[in-house]
C-alpha positions as CSV (number, residue, x, y, z in Angstrom):
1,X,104.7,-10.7,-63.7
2,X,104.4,-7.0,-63.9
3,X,101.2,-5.8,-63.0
4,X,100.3,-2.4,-63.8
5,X,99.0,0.2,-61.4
6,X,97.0,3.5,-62.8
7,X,96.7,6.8,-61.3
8,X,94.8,7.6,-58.3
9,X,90.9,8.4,-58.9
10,X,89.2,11.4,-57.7
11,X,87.7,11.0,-54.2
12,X,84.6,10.0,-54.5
13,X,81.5,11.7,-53.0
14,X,80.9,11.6,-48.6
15,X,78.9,8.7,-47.6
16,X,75.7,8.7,-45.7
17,X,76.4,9.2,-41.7
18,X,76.0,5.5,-40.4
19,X,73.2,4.8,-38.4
20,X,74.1,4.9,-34.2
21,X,74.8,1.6,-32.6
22,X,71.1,0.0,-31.1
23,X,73.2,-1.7,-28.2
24,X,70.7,-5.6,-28.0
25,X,73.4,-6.8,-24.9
26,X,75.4,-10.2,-24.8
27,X,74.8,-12.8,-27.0
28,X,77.2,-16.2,-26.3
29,X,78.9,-16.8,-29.0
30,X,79.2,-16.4,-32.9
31,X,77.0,-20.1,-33.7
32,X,74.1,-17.7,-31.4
33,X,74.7,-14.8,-33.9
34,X,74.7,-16.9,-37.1
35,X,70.6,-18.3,-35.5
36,X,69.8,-14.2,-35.9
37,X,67.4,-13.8,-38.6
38,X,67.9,-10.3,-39.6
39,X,66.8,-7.5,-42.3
40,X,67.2,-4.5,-43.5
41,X,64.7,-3.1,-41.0
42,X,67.3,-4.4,-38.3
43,X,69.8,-1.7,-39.6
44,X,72.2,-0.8,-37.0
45,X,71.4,-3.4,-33.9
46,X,74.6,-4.5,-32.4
47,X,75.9,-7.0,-29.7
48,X,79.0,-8.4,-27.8
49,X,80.0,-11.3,-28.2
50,X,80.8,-12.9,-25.0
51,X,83.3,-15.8,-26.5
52,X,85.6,-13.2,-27.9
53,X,84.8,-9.6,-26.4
54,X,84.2,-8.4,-29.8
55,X,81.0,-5.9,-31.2
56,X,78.8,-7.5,-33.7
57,X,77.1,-4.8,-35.9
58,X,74.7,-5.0,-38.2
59,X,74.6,-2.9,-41.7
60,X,71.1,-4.3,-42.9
61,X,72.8,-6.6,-45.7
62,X,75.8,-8.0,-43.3
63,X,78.2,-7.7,-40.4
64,X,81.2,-5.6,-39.5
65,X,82.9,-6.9,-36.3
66,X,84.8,-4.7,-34.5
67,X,87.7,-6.9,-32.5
68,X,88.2,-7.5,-28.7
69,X,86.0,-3.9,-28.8
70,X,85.6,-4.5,-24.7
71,X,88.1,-4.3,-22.2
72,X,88.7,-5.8,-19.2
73,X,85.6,-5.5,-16.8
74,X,85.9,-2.4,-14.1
75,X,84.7,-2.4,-10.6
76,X,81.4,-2.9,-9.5
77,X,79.8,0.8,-9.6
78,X,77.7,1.8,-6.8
79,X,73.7,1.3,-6.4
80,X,71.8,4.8,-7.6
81,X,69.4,5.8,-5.1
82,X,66.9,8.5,-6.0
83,X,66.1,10.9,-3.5
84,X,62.9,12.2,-5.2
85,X,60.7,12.0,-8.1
86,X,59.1,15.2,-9.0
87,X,56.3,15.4,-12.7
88,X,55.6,18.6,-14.5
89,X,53.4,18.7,-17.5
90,X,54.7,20.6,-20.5
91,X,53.5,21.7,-22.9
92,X,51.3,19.5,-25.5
93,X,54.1,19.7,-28.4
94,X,57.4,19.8,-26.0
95,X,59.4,16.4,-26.0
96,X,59.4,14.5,-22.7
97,X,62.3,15.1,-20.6
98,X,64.1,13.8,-17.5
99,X,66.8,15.5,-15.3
100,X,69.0,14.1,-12.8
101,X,70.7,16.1,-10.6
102,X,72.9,15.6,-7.2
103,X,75.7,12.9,-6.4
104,X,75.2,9.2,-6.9
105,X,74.1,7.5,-4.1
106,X,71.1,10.5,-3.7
107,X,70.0,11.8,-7.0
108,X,66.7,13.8,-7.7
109,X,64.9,13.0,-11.2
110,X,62.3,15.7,-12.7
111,X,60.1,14.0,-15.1
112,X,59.2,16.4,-17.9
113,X,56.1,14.7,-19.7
114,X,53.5,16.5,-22.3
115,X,50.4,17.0,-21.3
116,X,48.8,15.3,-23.8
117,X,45.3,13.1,-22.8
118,X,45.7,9.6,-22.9
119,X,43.7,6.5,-24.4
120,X,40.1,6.3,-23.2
121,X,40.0,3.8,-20.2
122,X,37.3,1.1,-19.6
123,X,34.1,2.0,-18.1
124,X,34.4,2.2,-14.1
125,X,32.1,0.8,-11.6
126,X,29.3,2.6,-10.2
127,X,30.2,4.9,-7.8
128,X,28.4,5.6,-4.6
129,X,27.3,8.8,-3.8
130,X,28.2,9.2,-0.1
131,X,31.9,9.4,-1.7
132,X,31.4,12.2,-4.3
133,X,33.5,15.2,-3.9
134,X,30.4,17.3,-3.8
135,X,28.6,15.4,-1.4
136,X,28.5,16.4,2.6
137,X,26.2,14.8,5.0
138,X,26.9,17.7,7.9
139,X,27.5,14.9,10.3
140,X,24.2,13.7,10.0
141,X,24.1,10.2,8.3
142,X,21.3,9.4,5.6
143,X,18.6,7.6,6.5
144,X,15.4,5.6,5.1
145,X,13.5,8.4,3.3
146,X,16.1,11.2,3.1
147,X,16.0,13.1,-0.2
148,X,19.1,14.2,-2.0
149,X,18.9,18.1,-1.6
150,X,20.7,20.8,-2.2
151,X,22.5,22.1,0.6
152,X,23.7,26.1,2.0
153,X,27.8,25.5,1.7
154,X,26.9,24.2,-1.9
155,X,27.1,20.9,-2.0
156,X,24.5,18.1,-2.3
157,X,23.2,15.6,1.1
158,X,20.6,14.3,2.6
159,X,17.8,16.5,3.8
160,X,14.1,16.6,3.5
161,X,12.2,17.7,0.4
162,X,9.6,20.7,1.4
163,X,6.9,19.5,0.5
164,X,3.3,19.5,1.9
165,X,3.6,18.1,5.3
166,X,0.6,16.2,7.3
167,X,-2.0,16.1,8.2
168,X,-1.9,16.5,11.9
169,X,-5.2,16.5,13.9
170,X,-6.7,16.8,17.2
171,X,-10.0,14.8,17.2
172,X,-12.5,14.9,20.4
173,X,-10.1,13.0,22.8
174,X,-7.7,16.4,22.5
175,X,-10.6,18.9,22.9
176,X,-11.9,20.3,26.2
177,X,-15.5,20.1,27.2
178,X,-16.8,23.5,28.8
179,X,-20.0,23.6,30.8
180,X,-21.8,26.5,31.2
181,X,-19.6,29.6,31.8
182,X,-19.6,33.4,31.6
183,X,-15.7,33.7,30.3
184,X,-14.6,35.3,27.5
185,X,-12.4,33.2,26.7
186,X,-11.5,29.3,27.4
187,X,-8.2,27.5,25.6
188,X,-10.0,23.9,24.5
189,X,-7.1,22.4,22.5
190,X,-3.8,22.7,21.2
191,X,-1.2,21.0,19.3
192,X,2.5,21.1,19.0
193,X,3.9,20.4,15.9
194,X,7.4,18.9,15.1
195,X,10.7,21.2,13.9
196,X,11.2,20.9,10.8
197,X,14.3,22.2,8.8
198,X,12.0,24.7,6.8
199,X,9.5,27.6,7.3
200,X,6.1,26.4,7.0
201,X,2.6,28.2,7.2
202,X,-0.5,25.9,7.9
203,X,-3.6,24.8,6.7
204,X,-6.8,24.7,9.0
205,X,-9.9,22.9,8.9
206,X,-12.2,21.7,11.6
207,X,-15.5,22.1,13.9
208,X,-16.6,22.6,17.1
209,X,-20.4,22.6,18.5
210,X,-21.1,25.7,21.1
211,X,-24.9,26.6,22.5
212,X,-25.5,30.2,23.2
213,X,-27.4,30.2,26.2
214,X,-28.6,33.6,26.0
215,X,-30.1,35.6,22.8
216,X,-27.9,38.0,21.5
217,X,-24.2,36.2,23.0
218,X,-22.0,34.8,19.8
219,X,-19.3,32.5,20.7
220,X,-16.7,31.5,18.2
221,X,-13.5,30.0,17.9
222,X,-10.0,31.7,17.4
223,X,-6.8,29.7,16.5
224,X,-3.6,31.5,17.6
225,X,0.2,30.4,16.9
226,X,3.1,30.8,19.5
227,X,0.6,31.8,22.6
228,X,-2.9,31.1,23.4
229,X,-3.9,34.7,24.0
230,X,-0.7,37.1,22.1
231,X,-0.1,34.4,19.4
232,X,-0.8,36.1,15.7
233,X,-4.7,34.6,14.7
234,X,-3.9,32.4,11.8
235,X,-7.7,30.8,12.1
236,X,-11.7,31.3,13.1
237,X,-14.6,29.7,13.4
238,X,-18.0,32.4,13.4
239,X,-21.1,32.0,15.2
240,X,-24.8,33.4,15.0
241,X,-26.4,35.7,17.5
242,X,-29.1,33.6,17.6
243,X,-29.5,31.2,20.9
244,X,-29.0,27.5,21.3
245,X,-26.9,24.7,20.1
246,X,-24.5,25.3,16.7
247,X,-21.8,23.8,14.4
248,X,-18.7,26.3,14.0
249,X,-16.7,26.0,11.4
250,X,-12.8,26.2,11.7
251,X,-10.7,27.7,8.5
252,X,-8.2,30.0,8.1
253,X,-8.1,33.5,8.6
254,X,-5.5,36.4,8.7
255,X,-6.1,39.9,9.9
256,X,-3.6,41.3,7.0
257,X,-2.9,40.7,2.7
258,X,-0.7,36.8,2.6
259,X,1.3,36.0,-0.3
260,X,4.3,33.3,-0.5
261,X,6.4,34.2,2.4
262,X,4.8,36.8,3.7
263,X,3.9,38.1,6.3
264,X,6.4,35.4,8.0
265,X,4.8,36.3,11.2
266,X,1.9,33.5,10.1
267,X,4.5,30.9,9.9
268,X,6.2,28.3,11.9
269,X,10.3,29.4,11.2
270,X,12.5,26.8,10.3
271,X,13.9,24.5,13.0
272,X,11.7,26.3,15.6
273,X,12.1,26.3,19.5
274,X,9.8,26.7,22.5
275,X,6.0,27.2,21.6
276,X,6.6,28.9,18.4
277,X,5.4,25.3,16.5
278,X,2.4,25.1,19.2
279,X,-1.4,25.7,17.7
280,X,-3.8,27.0,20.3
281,X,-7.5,26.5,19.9
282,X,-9.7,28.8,22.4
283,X,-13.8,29.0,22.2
284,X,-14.6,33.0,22.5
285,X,-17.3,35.3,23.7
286,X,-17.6,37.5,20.6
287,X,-20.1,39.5,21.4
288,X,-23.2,39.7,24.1
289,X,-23.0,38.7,28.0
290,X,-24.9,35.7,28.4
291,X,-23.9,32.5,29.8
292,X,-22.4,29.8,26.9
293,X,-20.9,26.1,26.8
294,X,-19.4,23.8,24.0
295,X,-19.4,20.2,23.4
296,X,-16.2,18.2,22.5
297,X,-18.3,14.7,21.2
298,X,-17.4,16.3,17.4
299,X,-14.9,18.8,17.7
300,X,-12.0,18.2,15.5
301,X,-8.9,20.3,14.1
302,X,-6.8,19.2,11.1
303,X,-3.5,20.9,9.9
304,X,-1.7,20.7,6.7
305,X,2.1,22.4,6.7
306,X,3.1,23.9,3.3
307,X,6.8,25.1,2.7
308,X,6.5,29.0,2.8
């Protein structure tokens, strides 16, 4: 029988571009391939098929195979090395990238990644201070009591807070007795304060009992800093005229105008050396010629340090 055969058509419109091959590997043989459950969504997946060498590929609705599609395995290639491993951030909206360059066997790979931030992570542990970028300790440890301060080269350690410091106090045990004398001037206590890391001016309060022997002497009480005799007067105690036995008071006293931090000739300086932290307490002729004495049963000095 005669079967007729019409005219060729027109070619028909160009197809959509077939999706790449999404190379899954080996798979054994075809009764492993015919276990695949596959979809539409599996559009374009592919494997070899290790019983016959041939590439099964995957349309979404059903297979093509493409015949013995493998050749005869080559040699075994060389091992890659990498050389080095170098990152740069991009860009937020640049694609991530990576570029090998050199021979196999010592390759370099730059990693081109955007620098966008990543997912939150979980809450960390508490961390301690002492390992806080802006923490310094100068090479002297923390210890019980230490404040966290703020410190010259900027950062934050441990230190002392300047605040009021004391009191300190000489009671009669620390004062000297002085019989009857015609000096002007005896030295009957003094104390010597510890260094501490800032300036400080003081606080004075105390008594001592003198007798004026004679009508018409006054002794009194002077408290110098630095030097019993050139040390600046940073405290008196006054006395009567009048004869016999009397209380002095001790308080401060300054022979110019004080305000905060000034004059710093009143203060102990910061981490001071020698005497300049020594308090000297004298009893003083202050004014007539007569003989004089005072008693150290009740005498007493008390300091207070305040930051200046």
């Amino acid at each position: 029988m005669e079967i007729a055969r019409g005219l060729p058509g027109e070619q028909g419109e160009k197809g959509d571009p077939a999706r790449p091959y999404k190379d899954q590997g080996d798979i054994a043989n075809q009764a492993a391939i015919d276990l695949l459950e596959l979809s539409l969504d599996d559009e374009g997946k592919a494997w070899r098929n290790l019983a016959t060498n041939a590439l099964h590929y995957w349309t979404g609705y059903g297979w093509i195979v493409h015949a013995n599609a493998f050749g005869v395995a080559g040699p075994q290639g060389p091992f890659g090395a990498l050389a080095e491993v170098t990152i740069e951030m991009v860009d937020p909206e640049d694609d991530p990238e990576a570029i090998l360059s050199g021979g196999p066997g010592s390759q370099s790979m730059h990693v081109k990644i955007p620098a966008t931030p990543g997912p939150i992570g979980p809450t960390g542990t508490p961390g301690a201070i002492e390992v806080a970028p802006d923490y310094a300790d100068g090479g002297t440890p923390a210890v019980t009591g230490d404040s966290l301060i703020k410190r010259s080269d900027g950062k934050w350690g441990p230190g002392k807070m300047r605040g009021p410091v004391g009191p300190y106090s000489n009671g009669p045990g620390q004062f000297t007795a002085v019989s009857t004398t015609f000096d002007a001037r005896r030295l009957i206590s003094s104390i010597a304060l510890p260094v501490l890391p800032y300036a400080t001016y003081l606080d004075l309060d105390g008594m001592l009992r003198v007798d004026n022997k004679v009508l018409g002497a006054s002794v009194g009480v002077e408290v110098r800093l630095g030097n019993e005799e050139t040390g600046v007067i940073i405290g008196k105690g006054l006395n009567t005229t009048d004869g016999g036995d009397h209380v002095v008071r001790i308080g401060n006293w300054y022979s110019s105008n004080v305000a905060p931090n000034s004059p710093t000739t009143i203060q102990i300086p910061a981490n001071h050396t020698g005497t300049q932290g020594t308090v000297y307490v004298s009893a003083v002729r202050v004014s007539g010629l007569g003989s004089w004495s005072c008693d150290n049963a009740e005498a007493n000095l008390t300091i207070r340090r305040f930051p200046a």
